[in-house]
Backbone bond lengths (Angstrom), bond angles and torsions (degrees), N, CA, C in turn:
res aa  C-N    CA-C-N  psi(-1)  N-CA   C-N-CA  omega(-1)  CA-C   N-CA-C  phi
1 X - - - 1.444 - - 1.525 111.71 -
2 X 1.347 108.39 18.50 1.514 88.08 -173.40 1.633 101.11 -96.17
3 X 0.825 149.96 20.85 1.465 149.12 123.55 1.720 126.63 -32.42
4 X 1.329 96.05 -16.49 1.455 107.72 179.20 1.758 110.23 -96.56
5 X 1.177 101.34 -16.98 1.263 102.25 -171.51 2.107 113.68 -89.88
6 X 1.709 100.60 9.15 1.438 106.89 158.50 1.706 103.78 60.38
7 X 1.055 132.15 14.74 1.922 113.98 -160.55 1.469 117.33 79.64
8 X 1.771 125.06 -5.11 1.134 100.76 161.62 1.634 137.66 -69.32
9 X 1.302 101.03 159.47 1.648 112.42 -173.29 1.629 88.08 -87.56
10 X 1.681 109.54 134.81 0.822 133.95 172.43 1.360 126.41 -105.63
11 X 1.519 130.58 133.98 1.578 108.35 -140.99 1.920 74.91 -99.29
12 X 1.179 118.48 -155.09 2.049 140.55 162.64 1.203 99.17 -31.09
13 X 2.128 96.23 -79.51 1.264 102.59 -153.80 1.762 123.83 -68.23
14 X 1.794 111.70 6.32 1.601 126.73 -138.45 1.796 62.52 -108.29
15 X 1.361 119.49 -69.99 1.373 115.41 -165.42 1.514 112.68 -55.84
16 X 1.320 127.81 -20.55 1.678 137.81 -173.20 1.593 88.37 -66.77
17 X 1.699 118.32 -56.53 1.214 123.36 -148.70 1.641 97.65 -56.69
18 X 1.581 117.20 -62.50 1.077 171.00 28.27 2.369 72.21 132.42
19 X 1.159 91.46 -88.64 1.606 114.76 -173.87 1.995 106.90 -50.75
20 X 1.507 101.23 -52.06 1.379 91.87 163.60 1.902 142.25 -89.29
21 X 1.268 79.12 7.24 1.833 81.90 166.95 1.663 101.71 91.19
22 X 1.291 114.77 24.83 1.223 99.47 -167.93 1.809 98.59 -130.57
23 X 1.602 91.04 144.78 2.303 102.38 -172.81 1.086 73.04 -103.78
24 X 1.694 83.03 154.17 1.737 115.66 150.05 1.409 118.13 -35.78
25 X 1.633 126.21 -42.35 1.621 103.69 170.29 1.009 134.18 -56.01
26 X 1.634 101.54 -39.47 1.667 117.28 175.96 1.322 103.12 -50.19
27 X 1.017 131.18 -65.61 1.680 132.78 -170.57 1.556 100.01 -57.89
28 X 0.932 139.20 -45.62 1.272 152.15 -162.64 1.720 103.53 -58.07
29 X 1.093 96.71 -73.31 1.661 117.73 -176.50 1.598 96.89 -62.95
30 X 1.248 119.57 -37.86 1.825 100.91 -169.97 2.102 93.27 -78.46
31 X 1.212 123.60 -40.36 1.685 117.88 -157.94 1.343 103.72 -109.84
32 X 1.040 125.11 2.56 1.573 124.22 156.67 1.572 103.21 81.10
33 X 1.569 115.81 14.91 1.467 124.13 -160.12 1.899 79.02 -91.90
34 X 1.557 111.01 149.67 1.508 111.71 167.85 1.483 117.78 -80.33
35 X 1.334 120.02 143.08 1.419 123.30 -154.13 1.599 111.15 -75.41
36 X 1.488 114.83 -5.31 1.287 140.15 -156.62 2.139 82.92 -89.24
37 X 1.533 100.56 -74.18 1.596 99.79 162.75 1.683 129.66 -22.93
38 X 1.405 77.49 -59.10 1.708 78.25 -159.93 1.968 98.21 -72.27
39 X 0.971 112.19 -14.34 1.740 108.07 173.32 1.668 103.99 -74.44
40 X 1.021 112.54 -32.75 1.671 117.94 166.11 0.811 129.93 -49.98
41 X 1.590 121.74 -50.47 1.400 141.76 161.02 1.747 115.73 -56.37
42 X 1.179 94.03 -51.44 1.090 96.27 -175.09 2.190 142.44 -75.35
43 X 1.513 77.45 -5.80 1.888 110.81 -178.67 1.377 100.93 -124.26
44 X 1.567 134.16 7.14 1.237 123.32 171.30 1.238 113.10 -153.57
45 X 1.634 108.06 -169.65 1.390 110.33 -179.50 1.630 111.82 -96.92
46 X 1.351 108.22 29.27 1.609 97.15 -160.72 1.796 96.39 -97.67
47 X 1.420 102.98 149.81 1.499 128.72 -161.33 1.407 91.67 -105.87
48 X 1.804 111.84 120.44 1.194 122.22 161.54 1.385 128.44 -71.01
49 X 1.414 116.68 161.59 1.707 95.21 167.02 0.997 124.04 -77.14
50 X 1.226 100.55 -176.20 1.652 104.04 174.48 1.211 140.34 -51.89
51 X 1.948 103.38 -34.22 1.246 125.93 174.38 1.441 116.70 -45.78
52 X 1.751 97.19 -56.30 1.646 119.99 178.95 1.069 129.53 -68.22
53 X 1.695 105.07 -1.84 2.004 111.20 -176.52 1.508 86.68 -101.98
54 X 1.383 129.85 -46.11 1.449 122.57 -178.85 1.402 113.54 -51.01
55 X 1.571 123.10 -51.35 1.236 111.87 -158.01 1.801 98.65 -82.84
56 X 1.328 103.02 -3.79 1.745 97.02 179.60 1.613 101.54 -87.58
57 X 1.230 129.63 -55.07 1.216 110.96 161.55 1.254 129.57 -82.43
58 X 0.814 149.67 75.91 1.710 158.64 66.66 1.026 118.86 -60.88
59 X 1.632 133.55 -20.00 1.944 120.02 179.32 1.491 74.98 -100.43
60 X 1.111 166.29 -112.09 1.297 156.87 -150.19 1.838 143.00 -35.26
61 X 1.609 80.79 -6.43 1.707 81.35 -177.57 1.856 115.73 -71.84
62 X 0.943 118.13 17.09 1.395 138.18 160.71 1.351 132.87 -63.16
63 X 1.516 92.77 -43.05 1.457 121.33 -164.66 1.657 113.46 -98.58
64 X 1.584 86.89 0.59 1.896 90.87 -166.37 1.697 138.59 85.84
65 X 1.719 87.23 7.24 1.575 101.86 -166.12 1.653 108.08 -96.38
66 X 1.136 108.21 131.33 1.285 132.98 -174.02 1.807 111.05 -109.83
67 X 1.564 115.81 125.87 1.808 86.06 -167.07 1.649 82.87 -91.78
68 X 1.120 160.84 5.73 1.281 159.63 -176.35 1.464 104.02 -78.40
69 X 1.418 119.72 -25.09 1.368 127.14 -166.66 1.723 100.72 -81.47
70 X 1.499 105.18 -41.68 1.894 100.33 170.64 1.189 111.33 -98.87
71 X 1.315 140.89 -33.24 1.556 136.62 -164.08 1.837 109.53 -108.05
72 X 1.073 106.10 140.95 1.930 106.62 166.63 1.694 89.83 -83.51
73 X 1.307 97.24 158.08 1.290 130.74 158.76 1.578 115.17 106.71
């Protein structure tokens, strides 16, 4: 699928998504994070809050995802 991704730069967590088969809805619909976000995260370098690293790991700790593994703080 990376034909879909047009030349965008893909940040960690874009390639994490990216490796396990999983879209922004999917993430969206399991952590209640808005799908608008998680495309943010996921095409850049921008650092969520805190709010948004918690609720991503807890709908993701399944998957092996750690938000410490893409973001400082």
């Amino acid at each position: 699928m990376d034909w879909l991704r047009l030349g965008k730069r893909r940040s960690k967590f874009g390639e994490w998504m990216d490796r396990r088969g999983l879209t922004q809805q999917d993430i969206s619909i399991r952590s209640g994070v808005n799908r608008n976000t998680i495309g943010q995260l996921a095409n850049s370098d921008a650092q969520p809050s805190y709010k948004t690293r918690r609720k991503l790991d807890r709908a993701l700790r399944d998957q092996g995802f750690r938000s410490d593994d893409f973001w400082d703080g």
